[in-house]
C-alpha positions as CSV (number, residue, x, y, z in Angstrom):
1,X,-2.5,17.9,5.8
2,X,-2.4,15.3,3.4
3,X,-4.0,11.7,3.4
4,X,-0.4,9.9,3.9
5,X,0.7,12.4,6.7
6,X,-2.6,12.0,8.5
7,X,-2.6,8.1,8.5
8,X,1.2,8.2,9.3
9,X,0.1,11.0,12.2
10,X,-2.7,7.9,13.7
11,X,-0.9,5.3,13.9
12,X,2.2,7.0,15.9
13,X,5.6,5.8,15.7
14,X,7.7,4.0,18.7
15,X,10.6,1.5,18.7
16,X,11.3,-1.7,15.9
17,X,9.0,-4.3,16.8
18,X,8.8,-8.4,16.7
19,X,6.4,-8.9,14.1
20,X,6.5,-12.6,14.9
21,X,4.5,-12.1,18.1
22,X,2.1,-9.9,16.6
23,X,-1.8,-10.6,17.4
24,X,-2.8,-8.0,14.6
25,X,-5.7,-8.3,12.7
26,X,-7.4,-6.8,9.3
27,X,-10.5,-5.7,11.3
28,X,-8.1,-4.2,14.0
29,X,-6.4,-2.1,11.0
30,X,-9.4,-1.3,9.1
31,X,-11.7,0.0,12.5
32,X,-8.2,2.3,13.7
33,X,-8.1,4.2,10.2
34,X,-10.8,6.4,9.1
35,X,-10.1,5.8,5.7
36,X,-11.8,3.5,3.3
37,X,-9.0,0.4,2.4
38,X,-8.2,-0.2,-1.4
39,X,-7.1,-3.8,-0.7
40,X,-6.4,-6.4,2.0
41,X,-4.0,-9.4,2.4
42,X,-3.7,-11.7,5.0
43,X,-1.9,-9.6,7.6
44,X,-2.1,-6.4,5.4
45,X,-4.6,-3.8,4.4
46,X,-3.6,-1.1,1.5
47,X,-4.4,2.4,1.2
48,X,-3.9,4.3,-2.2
49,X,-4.6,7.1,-4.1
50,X,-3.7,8.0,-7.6
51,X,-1.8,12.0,-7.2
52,X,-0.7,14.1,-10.3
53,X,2.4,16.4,-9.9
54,X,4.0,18.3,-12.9
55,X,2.3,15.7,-15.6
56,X,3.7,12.6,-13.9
57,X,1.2,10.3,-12.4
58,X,1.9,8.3,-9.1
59,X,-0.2,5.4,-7.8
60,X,0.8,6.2,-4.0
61,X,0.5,3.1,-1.8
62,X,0.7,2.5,2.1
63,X,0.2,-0.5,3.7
64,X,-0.8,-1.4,7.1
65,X,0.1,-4.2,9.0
66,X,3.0,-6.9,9.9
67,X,4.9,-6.2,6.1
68,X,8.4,-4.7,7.5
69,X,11.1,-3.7,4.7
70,X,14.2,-1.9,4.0
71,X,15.6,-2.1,1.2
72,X,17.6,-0.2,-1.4
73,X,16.2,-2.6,-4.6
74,X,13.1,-0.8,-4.3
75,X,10.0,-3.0,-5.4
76,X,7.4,-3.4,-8.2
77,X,3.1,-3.6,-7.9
78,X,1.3,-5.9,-10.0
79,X,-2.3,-4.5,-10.6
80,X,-4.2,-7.1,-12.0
81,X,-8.0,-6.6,-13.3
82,X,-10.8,-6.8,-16.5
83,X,-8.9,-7.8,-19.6
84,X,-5.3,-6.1,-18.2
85,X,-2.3,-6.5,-16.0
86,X,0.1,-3.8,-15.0
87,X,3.1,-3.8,-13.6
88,X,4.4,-0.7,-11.8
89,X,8.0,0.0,-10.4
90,X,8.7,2.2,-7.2
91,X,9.2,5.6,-7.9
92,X,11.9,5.5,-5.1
93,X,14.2,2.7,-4.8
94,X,15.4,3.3,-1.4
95,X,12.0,3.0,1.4
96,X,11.4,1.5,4.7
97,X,8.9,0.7,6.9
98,X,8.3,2.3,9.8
99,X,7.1,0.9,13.3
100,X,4.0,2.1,14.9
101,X,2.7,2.0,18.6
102,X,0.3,-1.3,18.0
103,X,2.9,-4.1,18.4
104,X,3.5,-6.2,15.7
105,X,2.1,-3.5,13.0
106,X,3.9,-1.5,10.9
107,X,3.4,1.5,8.2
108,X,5.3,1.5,4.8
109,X,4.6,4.1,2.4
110,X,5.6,3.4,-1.5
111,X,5.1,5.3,-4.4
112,X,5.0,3.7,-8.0
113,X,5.2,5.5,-11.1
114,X,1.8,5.7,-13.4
115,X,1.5,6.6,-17.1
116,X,-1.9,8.6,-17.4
117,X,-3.5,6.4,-19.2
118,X,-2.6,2.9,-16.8
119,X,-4.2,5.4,-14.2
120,X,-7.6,5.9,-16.4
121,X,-7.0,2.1,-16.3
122,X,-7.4,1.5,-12.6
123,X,-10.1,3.7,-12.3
124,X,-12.3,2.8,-14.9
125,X,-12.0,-0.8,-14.6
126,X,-12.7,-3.4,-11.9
127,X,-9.6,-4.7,-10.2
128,X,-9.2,-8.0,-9.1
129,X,-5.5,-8.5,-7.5
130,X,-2.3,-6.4,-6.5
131,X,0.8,-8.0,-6.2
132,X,3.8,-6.4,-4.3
133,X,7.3,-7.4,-4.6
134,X,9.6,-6.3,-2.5
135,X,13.1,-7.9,-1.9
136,X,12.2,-11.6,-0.6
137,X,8.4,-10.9,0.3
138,X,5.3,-11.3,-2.5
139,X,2.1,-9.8,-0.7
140,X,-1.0,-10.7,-2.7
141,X,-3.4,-8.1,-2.2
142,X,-7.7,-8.4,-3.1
143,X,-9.0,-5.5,-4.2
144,X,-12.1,-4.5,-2.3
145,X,-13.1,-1.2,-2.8
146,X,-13.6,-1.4,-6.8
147,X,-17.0,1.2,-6.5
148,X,-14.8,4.1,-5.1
149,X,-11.2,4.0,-7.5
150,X,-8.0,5.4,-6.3
C-alpha cells in the first residue's frame, strides 16, 4: 500500500465540513500521522515525497489540515531554498480536497511535475519555504524536515 493511500486510509473520509469552526491544530495533525511532516503552515502540515515513473519525476504533495479546494486551474509550488527558487506546476489541473472524520480538517493530495535534476535539487540542498498557489489561496509552508529529503 503506498504512502498516499495509507495516510488517505487514517484519516477516513465523511461528509463536507465548516472549516470555519474548526479547532484543528498542527500538533493534532502531526501526533494522528505516523509519518514524519516535510513542512508546516499555520493550519497546515505537508507530506511529500519525490516518486519516479517512466523517466518523469513527480514531487507528490498532501496536505493536512483546514486548506479545502476544487478547482479546475490546477495550482503551482514554489520551493524556495540555498541559492535557488523553483517553481513547479500541478501535474493534474483538475484536484480536490477531500473531507476527513476530524471536523474542520481536510486531505488534498497534488502532484507537481519535477525535472531530475530540480529533484537532486531538493534533496541535496536545505529548503527554506514552499509556497502553494491554488486558485484564491497562497499557503506559505516552513520546511522542517531538511535532514531527511523527500
Amino acid at each position: 500500500m503506498s504512502f498516499f493511500t495509507k495516510l488517505k486510509s487514517a484519516l477516513g473520509n465523511s461528509k463536507p465540513i465548516d472549516t470555519a469552526s474548526s479547532s484543528d491544530t498542527i500538533e493534532a495533525i502531526t501526533s494522528d500521522i505516523e509519518h514524519e511532516p516535510f513542512a508546516i503552515a499555520e493550519h497546515n502540515v505537508m507530506y511529500s515525497g519525490l516518486n519516479e515513473l517512466g523517466g518523469y519525476y513527480f514531487f507528490q504533495t498532501v496536505i493536512v489540515g483546514n486548506f479545502q479546494v476544487k478547482t479546475k486551474k490546477g495550482g503551482q509550488l514554489i520551493i524556495r531554498g540555498e541559492n535557488f527558487e523553483l517553481t513547479l506546476a500541478s501535474d493534474s489541473v483538475e484536484f480536490e480536497s477531500d473531507p476527513t472524520d476530524v471536523k474542520g480538517r481536510s486531505i488534498t493530495k497534488i502532484d507537481f511535475q519535477i525535472e531530475e535534476d530540480d529533484a537532486a535539487k531538493i534533496t541535496n540542498s536545505k529548503l527554506d519555504e514552499l509556497v502553494l498557489k491554488c486558485k484564491k489561496y497562497e499557503i506559505r509552508f516552513s520546511a522542517i524536515n531538511n535532514d531527511k529529503k523527500a
